[in-house]
Each structure stands twice: as C-alpha cells, then as structure tokens.
RODO-2510 file (C-alpha; in nm, 4 decimals, decimal comma):
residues 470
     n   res          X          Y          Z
     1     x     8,8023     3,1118    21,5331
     2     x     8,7269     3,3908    21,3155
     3     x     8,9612     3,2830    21,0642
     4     x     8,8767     2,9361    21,0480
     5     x     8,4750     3,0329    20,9794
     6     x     8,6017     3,2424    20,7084
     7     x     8,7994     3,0158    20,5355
     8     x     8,5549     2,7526    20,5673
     9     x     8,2923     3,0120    20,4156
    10     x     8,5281     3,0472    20,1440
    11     x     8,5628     2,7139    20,0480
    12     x     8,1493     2,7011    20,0714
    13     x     8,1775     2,9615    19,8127
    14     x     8,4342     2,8050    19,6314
    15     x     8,1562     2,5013    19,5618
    16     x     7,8956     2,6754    19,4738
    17     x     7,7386     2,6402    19,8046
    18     x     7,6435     3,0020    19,8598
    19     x     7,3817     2,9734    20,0971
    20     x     7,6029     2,7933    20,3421
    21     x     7,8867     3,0854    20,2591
    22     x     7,6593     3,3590    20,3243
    23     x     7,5225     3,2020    20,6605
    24     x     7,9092     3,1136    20,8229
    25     x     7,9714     3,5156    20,6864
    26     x     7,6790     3,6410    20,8886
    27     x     7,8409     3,4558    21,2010
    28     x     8,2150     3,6042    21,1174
    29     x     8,0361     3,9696    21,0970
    30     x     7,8781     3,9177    21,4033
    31     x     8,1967     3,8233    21,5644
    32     x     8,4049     4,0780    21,4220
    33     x     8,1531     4,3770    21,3198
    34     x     8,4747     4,6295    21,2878
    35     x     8,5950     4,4670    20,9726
    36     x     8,4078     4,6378    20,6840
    37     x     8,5840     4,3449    20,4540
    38     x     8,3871     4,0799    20,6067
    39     x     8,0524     4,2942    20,5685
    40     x     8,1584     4,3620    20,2194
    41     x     8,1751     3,9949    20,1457
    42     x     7,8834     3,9076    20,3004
    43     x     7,7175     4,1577    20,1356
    44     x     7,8405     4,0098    19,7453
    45     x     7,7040     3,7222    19,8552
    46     x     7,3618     3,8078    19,9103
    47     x     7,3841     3,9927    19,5940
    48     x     7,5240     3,6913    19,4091
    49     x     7,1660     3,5122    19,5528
    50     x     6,9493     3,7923    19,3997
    51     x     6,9016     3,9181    19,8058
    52     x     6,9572     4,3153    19,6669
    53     x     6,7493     4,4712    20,0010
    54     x     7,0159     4,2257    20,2500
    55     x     7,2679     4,2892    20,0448
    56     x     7,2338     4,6657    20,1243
    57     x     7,1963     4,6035    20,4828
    58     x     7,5212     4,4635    20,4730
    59     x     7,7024     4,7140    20,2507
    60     x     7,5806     5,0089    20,5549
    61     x     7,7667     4,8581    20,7703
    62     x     8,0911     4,8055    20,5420
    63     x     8,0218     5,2096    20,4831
    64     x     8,0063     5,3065    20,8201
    65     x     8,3341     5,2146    20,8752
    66     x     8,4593     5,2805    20,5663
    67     x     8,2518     5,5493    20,3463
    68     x     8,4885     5,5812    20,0573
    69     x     8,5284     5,1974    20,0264
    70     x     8,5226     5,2305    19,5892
    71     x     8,4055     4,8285    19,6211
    72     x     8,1457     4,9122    19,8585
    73     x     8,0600     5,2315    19,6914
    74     x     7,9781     5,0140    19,3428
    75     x     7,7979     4,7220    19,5064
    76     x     7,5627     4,9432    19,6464
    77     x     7,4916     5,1304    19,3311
    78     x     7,4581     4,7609    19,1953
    79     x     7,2009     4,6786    19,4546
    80     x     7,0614     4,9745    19,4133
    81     x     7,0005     4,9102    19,0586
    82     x     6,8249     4,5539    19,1097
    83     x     6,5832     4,7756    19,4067
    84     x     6,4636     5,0129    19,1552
    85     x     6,6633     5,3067    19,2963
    86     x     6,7800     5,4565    19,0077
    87     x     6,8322     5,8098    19,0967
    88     x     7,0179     5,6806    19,4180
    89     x     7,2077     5,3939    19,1963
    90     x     7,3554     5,6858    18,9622
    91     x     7,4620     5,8843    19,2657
    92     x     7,6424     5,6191    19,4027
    93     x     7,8223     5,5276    19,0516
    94     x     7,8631     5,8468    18,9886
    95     x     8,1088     5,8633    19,3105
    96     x     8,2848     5,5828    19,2572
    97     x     8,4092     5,7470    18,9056
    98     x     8,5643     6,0038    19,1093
    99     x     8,7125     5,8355    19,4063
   100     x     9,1229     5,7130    19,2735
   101     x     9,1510     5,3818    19,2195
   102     x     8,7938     5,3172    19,2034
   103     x     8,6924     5,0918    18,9192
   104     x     8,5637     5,3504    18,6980
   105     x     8,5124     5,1766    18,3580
   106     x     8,1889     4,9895    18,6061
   107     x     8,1059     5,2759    18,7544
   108     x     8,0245     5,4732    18,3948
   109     x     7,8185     5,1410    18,2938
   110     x     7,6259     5,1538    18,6404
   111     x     7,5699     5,5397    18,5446
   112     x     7,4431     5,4437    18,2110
   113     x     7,2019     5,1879    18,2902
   114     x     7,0728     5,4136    18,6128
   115     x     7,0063     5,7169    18,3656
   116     x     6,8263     5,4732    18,1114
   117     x     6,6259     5,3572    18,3425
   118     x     6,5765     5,7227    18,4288
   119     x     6,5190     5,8046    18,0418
   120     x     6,7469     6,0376    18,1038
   121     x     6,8928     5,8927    17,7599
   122     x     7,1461     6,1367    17,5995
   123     x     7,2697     6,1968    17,9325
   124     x     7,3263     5,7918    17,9339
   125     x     7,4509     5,7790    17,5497
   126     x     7,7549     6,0205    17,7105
   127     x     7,7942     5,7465    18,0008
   128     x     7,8020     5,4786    17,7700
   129     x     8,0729     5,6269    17,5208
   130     x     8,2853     5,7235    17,7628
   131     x     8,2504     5,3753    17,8829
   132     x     8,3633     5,2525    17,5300
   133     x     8,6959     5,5120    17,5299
   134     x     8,8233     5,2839    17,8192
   135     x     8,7207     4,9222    17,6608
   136     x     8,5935     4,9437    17,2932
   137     x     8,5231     4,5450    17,3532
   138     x     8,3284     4,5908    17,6350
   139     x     7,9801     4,4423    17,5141
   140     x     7,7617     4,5842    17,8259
   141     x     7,9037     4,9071    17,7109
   142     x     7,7449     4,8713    17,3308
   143     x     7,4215     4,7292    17,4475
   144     x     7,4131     5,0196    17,6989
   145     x     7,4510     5,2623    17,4007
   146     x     7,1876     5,0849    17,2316
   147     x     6,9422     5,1337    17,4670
   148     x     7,0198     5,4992    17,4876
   149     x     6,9964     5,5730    17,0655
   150     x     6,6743     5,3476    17,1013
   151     x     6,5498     5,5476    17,3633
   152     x     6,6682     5,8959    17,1379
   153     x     6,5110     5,7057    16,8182
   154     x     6,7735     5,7133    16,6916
   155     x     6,7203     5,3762    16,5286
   156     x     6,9865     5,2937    16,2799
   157     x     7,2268     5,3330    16,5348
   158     x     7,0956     5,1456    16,7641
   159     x     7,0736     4,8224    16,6065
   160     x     7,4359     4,8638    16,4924
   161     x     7,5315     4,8747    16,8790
   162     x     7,3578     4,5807    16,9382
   163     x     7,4847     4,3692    16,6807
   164     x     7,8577     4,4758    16,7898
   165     x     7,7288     4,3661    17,1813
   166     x     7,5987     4,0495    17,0507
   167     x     7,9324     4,0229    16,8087
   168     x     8,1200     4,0465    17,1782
   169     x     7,8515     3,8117    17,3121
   170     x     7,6650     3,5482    17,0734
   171     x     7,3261     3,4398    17,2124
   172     x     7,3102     3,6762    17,4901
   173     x     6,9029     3,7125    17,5248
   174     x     6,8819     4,0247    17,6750
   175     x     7,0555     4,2466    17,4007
   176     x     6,8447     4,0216    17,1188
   177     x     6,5346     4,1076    17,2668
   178     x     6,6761     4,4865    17,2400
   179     x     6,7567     4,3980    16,8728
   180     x     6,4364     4,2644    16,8195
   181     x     6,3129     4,6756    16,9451
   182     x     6,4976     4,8137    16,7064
   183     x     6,4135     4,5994    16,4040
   184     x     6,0244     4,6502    16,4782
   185     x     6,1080     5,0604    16,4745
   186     x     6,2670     5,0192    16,1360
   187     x     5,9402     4,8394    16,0147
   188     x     6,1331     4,4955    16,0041
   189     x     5,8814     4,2901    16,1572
   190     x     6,0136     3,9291    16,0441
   191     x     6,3805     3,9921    16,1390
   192     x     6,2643     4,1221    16,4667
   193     x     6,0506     3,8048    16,5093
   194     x     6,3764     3,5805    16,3673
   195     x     6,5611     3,7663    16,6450
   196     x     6,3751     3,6824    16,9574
   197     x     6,2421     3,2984    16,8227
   198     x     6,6881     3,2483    16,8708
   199     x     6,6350     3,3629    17,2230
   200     x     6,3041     3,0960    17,3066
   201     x     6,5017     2,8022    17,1059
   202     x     6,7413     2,8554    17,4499
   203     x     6,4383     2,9607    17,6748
   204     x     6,1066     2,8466    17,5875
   205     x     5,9310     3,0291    17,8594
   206     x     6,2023     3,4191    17,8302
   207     x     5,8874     3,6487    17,9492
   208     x     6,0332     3,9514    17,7498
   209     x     6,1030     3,6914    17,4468
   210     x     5,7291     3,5768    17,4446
   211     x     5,6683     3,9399    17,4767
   212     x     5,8193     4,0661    17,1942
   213     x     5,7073     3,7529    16,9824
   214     x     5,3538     3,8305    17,0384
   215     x     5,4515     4,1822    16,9144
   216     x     5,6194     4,1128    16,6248
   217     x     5,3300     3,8872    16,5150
   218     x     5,1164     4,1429    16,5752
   219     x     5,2940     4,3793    16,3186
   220     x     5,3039     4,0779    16,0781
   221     x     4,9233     4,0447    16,1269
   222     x     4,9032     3,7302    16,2729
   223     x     4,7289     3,7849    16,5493
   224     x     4,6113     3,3667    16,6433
   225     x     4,9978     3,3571    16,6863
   226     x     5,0652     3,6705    16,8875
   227     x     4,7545     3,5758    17,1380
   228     x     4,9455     3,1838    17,1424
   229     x     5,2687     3,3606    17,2826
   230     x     5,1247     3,6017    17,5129
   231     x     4,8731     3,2873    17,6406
   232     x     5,1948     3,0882    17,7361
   233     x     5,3157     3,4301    17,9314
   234     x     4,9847     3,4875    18,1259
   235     x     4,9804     3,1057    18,2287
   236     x     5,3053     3,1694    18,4344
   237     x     5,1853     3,5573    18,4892
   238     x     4,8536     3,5671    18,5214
   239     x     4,8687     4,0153    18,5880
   240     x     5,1790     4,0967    18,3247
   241     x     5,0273     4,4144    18,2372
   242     x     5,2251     4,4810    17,9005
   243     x     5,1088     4,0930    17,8252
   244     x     4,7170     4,1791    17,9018
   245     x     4,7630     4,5033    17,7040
   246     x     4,9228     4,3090    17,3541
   247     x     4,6101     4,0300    17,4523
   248     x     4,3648     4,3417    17,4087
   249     x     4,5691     4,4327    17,0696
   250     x     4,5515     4,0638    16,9204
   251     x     4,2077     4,0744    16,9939
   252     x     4,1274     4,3697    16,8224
   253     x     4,3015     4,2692    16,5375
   254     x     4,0584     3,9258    16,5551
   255     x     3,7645     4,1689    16,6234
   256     x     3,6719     4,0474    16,9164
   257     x     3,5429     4,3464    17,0794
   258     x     3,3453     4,1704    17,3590
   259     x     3,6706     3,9930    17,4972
   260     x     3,9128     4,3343    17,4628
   261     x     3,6389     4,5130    17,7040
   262     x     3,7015     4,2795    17,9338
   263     x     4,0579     4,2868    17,9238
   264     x     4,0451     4,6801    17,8989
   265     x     3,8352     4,6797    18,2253
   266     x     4,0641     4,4540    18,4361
   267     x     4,3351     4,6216    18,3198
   268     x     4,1871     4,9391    18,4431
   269     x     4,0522     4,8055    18,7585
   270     x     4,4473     4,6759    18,8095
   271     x     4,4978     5,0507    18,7965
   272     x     4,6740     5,0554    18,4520
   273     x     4,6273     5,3156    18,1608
   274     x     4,4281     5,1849    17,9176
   275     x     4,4432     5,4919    17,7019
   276     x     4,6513     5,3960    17,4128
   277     x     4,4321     5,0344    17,3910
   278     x     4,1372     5,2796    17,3819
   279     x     4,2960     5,4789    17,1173
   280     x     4,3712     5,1574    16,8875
   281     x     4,0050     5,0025    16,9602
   282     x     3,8415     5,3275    16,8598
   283     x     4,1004     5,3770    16,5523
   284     x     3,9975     5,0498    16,4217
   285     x     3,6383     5,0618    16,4385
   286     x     3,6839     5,3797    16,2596
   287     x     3,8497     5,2126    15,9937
   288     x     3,5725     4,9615    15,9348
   289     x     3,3594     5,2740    15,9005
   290     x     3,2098     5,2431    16,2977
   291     x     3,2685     5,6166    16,4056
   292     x     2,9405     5,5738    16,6775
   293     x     3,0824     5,2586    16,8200
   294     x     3,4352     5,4438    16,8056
   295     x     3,3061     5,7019    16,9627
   296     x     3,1910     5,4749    17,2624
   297     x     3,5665     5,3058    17,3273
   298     x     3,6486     5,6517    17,3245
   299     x     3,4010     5,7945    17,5531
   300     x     3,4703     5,5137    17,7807
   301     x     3,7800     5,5865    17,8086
   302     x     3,7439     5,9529    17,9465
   303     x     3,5469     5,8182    18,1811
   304     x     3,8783     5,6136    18,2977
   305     x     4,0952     5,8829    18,2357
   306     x     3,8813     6,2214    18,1659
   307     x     4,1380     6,4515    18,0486
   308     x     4,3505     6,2544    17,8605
   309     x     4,4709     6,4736    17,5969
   310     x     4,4967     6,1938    17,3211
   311     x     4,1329     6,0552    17,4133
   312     x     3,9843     6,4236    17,3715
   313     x     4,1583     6,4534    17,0254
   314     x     4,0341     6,1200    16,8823
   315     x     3,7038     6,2184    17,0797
   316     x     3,7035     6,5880    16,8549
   317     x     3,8187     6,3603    16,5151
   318     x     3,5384     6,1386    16,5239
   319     x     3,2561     6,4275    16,6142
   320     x     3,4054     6,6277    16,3428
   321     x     3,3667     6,3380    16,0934
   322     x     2,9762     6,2872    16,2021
   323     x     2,9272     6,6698    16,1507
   324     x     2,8658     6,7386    16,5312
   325     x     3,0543     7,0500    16,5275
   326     x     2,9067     7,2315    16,8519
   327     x     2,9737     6,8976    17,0467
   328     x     3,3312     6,8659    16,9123
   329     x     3,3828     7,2845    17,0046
   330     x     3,2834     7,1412    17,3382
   331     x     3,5519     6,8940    17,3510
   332     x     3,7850     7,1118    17,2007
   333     x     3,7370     7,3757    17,5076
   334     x     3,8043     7,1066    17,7267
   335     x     4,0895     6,9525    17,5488
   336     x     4,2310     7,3029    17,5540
   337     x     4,1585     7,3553    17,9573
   338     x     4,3773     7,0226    18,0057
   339     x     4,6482     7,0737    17,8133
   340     x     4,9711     7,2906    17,8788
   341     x     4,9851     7,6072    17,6846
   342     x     5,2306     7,4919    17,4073
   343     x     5,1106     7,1861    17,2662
   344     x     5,1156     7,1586    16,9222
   345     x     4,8937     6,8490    16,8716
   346     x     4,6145     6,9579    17,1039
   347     x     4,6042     7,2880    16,9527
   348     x     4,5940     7,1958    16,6230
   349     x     4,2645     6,9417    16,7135
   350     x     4,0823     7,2164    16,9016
   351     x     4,1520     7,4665    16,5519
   352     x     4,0184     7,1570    16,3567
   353     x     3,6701     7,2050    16,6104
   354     x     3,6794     7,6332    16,5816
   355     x     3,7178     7,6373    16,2236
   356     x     3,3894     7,4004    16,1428
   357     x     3,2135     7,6308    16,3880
   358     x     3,3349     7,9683    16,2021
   359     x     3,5384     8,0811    16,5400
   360     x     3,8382     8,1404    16,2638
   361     x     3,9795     8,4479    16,4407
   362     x     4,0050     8,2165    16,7627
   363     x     4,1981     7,9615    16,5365
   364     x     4,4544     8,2464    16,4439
   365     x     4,5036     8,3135    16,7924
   366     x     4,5132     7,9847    16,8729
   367     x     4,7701     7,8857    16,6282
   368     x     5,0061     8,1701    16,6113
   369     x     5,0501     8,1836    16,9674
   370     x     5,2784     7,8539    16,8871
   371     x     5,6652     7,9178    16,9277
   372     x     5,8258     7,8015    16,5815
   373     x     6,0043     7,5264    16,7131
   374     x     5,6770     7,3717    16,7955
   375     x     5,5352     7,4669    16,4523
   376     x     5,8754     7,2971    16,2903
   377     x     5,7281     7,0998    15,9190
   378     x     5,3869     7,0491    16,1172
   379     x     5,1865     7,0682    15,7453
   380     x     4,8971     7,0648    15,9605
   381     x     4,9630     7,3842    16,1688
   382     x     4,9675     7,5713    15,7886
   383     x     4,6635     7,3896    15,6404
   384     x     4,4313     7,5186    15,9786
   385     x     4,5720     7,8162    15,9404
   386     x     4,5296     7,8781    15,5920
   387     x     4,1183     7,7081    15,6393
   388     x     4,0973     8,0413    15,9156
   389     x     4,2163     8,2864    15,7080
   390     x     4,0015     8,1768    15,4180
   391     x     3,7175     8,2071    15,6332
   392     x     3,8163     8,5276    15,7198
   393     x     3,7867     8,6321    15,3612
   394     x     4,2131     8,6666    15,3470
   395     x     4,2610     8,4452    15,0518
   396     x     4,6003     8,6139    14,9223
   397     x     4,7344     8,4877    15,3112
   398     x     4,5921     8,1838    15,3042
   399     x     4,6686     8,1070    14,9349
   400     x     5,0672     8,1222    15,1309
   401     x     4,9810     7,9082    15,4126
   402     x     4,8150     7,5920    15,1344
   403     x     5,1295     7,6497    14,9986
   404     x     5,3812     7,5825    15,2894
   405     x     5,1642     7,2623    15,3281
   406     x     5,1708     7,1625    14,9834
   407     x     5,5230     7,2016    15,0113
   408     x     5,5745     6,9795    15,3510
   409     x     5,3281     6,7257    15,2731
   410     x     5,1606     6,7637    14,8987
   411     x     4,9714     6,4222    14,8973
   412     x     4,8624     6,3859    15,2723
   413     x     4,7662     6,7581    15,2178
   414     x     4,5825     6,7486    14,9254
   415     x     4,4037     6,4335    15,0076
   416     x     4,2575     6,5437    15,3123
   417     x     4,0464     6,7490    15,1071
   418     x     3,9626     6,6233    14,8407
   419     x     3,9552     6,2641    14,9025
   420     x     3,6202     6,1165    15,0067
   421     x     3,3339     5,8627    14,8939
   422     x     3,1742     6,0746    14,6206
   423     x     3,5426     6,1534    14,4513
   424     x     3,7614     5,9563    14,2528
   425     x     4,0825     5,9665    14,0762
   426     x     4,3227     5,7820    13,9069
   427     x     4,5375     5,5311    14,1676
   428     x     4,8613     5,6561    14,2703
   429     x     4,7650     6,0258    14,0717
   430     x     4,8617     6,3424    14,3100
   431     x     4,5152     6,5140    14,4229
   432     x     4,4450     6,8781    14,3196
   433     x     4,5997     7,1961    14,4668
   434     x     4,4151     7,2951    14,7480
   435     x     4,2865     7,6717    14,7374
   436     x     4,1194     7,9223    14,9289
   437     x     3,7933     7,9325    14,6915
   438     x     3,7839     7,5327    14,7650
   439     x     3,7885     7,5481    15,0977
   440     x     3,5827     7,8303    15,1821
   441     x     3,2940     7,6777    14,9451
   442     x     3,3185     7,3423    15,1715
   443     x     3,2628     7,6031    15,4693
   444     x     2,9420     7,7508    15,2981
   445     x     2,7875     7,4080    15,2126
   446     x     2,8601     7,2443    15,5362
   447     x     2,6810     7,5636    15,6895
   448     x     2,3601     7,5561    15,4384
   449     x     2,3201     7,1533    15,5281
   450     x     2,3344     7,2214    15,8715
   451     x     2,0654     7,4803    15,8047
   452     x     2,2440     7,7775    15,8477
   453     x     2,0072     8,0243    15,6538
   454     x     2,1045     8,3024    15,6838
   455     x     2,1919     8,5914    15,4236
   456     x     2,1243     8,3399    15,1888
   457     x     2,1495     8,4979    14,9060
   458     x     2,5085     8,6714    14,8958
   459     x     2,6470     8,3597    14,9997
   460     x     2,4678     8,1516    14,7325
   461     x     2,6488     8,4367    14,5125
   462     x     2,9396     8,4422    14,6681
   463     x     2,9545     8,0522    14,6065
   464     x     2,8710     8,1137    14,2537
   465     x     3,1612     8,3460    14,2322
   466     x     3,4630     8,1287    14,4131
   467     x     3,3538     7,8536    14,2086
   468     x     3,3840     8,0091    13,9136
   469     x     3,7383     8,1877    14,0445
   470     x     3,8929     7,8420    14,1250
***
C-alpha cells in the first residue's frame, strides 16, 4: 500500500501536480514514519511550493533518523535561507561541506548567500570563489561574488561578476537588478536605468525592478518618473518601506515639502528610520539657502531618533553656519556623549563647534586622541587641527597641519575658507593658500561681531599685524 501511494505521488509530481504529491506524501510518512527518505521527499516538496516553515517540519523528522543525511543537511540550510535564518542557514551549509559525499559545490553557495545576507561580505567573497574553483560556469556562483565586492565597494569588480552571471544566464532579473546597483555606484545612472527597464519589459510589475527604476530616475533627476514607478509599487504594496522612503526622495526633489512630512511621519509611526530622509530634506533646503527651515527637518528628526549621530552633525553644521556657536557647543557635547570614543566624523563636527567657541586646547585633545588609522587622508582632521593651533598662537605647527590638507584636498580645502558670498574668483581658478594669519583673523572678527569686547585694543593690533604678515 505504501508503495503504491508513493508511486502514485510520484507520478502527481511528475505532472506538475504538486499539491496532490505533497498530500499522498504526508499519508506515506504517516504510514511509514521510520523512513527518513519519504520525509525527505515530502519535505522538497513543500519547499518546491514556497512552504519553507513545513518544509522544515518535515526535514526534523528525516534528521532524527538520520542526522548526517548531506540531502537533508542542505535542504534545511535552503529552508533556512527562505525563513530568514541566516546564521542557522550557514551552519547547516557549512556542515554539509564537510560531511563526504555531500554536495559541496551547493553547500559553499548556501554559505555565501547566508554570510551576505549576514554582511559578513569578505567572509562570503571567500565562499563564493571557492565556489568558482569547483565550477568556473556556475552563474549563482558569479552573482554571489557580486554581491559580496558590492557589498566591499568594491565596484568595478562587481559589475564584471555580474555580467559573467548574466553571460551564463541572459535575462535572469535578479542579477540585472544587482547590475543595475553597481552601475548607480559607478555614477552610471542611464545604464543602470537601461538595465532594470530589460527586467520590467519581462515583468511589468518586478517590485525590486520598479524599485530600482524609481532610483535611477532619481539620480537622472527626473523625479515625475521616479514617483510614476514607485506609485505602481505602492498600489500592489501599499507599506514597502524602501518604496515610501524613494516617494519622500522624489518629492523632495519636486519640493514638495508638505507631502514628504507626511510620508516621513508614517514612515516613522511604521517604526522605520527616517534619519537619512531627514538628512536629505534638511541638505536640500540648505542648498536653496533655508538653513532655519533645515534646521527644523533636522530638529524633528532628533525628536524621532535623539541621538542619532548624523542628525547631531548636520544639527552642529547648520548652527555653525547661522553663527550660533554656544548652541552648536551644546550639540557638540551631546553629539560627543552619544558617540563611541573613536569616531572620526563625530569628532571632527564637535572640533568644528570648540574651535568657533575658542575651546582650541579641547579640539587638540579631541583630535589627537584619534588612532591614525582613523585619521587616514581625513583633510579635515588636519584643517581643525591646524584652526586650534592657530588659535593657540602656534602658527609654525599649524602652518604644517594647512599643509597636510592642502596636500590631501587643495581645492575642497582652500575653498572652505575662502569661498563665500562677498568673494569671487575666476571659474575653475584654485583658491588661495590657507594660513595661520587668515584664519586666526576670521577668529578675531567673528568674536568682535558677536561683541566680544574685550582687550580690544591688542587684538585690533594684533589684527593689524597678521594682516599685514599674510
């Protein structure tokens, strides 16, 4: 009897009729729940109908009886996979590659995607290429690898592994929409939209296709287009959070302030970060010279997320730039108080806030408190640190520092001081040097407008003489 349901399951199978299969394999396990084959196959087949939690139910009891079952042993980590149990996926794969006989060459591309998905990516850029030493065709393998130099950004590379996957495998949409990634982090906009348009001439209605079409249209500045693509997304899901989040970005980009809030607040209420749409609202207001209603986005967004390191340094940038020093020294105290004790960027705002206040021996200790490999060619870390020491009257060490900056970055470095609305220059000419005397005379002034009075006179000298010096 056993037999006979089994066969007849086959055949079931055989027809496409996997439902019926799965149901007559249910009834053979029942019959004979000692045969871990019969769970095994019941188990692909409730895999093979995207059932990955019944599927695993099924694979236990194939285990049970036998635990080093390499077939058993990969399904799971399969299953495992679809469930979102990535840690537990990779353990699984990662016995199968050791048991003999087991099929190893899917057990390193189970380990890849699992440490991927674990951004764990050089760890799954070893997986992957290991992978390849066994089957240098093997197009999962190249895609895999892909998504690993992607996640490394290592960019280059990665678009050259995904054009040898889709070489293996014309049209497949998954590995095009990874193309399309890559192109838009090598600034290719229009090839990256090209790639994922080939992928919605198959699928209209690809989520991740529409996705990345609204995204590339967004780097091509169209946003009427990008919001057209992610509207045809929300229609079929109404909550796609990445969808809602590109909405708020099109919307900026239309100026549409009114509708992004309300975006930005469901998305929050949803319990998503809205920190980075923040950012980008507050960025572009400050571009169209609206620092007090940048200021706002950004204020509303610490009250979302109050010590967001990134919110606090755009929220000490724009009180800097309105000459509210004492209030940005305040935000730089609390930036500080949230952040771990060797971050570069954080540091680097909160010197920005104790050098306009005079606090320049803070900014030293601040700064060189920095291991080097955090410094690395951070232009920044040397111009702050070259702004204290000037204010500390050190001119020969800060004369060094300018110098290490001009060096890294000569035109971001130079314009950062000199350009503003009252100076002009010819286009495309290189700024002047930046020197102690320059610097320490924008210190003085800022401090006199601000009606710092006092000693008046040696500074005013002391004024007379830098300018003269420089």
């Amino acid at each position: 009897m056993v037999e006979g349901l089994r066969e007849q399951a086959e055949r079931f199978a055989a027809d496409g009729q996997l439902e019926q299969a799965r149901d007559l394999y249910a009834r053979v396990c029942q019959l004979a729940p000692h045969r871990a084959s019969y769970w095994l196959r019941l188990a692909q087949l409730r895999y093979d109908m995207d059932q990955a939690g019944d599927c695993l139910q099924a694979l236990q009891c194939a285990l049970r009886l036998e635990p080093q079952n390499p077939a058993a042993l990969l399904l799971a980590s399969a299953a495992s996979l679809e469930l979102g149990h990535h840690l537990q996926a990779f353990q699984l794969a990662e016995q199968v590659a050791r048991i003999k006989g087991g099929n190893r060459l899917a057990a390193l591309l189970n380990q890849a995607s699992a440490l991927l998905r674990l951004e764990r990516f050089a760890e799954a850029l070893d997986a992957a290429e290991v992978a390849l030493s066994l089957d240098q065709n093997q197009p999962v393998a190249h895609s895999t690898r892909g998504s690993a130099l992607l996640g490394l950004g290592r960019y280059e590379e990665a678009l050259a592994a995904f054009e040898r996957s889709l070489a293996l495998r014309p049209g497949h949409g998954p590995v095009s929409i990874n193309q399309a990634l890559a192109l838009r982090a090598l600034k290719r906009p229009s090839e990256a939209l090209a790639a994922v348009d080939a992928v919605l001439a198959v699928d209209p209605d690809a989520p991740a296709a529409l996705l990345n079409r609204a995204a590339a249209l967004l780097d091509l500045a169209r946003p009427q287009d990008a919001l057209a693509a992610l509207d045809r997304l929300l229609a079929r899901q109404p909550q796609h959070s990445k969808a809602l989040l590109n909405r708020a970005l099109a919307l900026l980009q239309l100026g549409r302030y009114v509708e992004v809030q309300s975006v930005v607040q469901s998305l929050h209420a949803a319990g998503q970060s809205v920190a980075g749409t923040v950012l980008v609202a507050a960025e572009t207001l400050l571009r169209q010279d609206r620092a007090a209603q940048a200021l706002n986005w950004i204020e509303r967004g610490l009250s979302w997320h109050p010590d967001q390191p990134e919110l606090l340094r755009g929220k000490i940038a724009i009180l800097l730039a309105q000459e509210r020093y004492r209030t940005a020294l305040t935000a730089a105290e609390r930036l500080l108080a949230a952040a771990g004790p060797e971050q570069a960027d954080e540091r680097l705002a909160a010197a920005a806030a104790f050098n306009a206040n005079g606090r320049f021996q803070e900014t030293l200790a601040l700064l060189d408190a920095l291991p080097p490999a955090m410094i690395g060619d951070n232009w920044e870390f040397h111009a702050k640190r070259g702004e204290a020491l000037a204010g500390l009257d050190r001119f020969a060490e800060a004369r060094a520092s300018f110098s290490v900056a001009d060096r890294l970055a000569s035109r971001t470095f130079r314009a950062n001081y000199h350009d503003g609305p009252f100076q002009s220059r010819p286009a495309d000419s290189l700024p002047p040097p930046v020197t102690p005397e320059l610097v320490r005379i924008n210190y003085e002034f800022r401090r006199l407008e601000h009606a710092d009075w006092q000693d008046y006179d040696r500074r005013i000298a002391e004024i007379q003489r830098w300018t003269e010096t420089a």
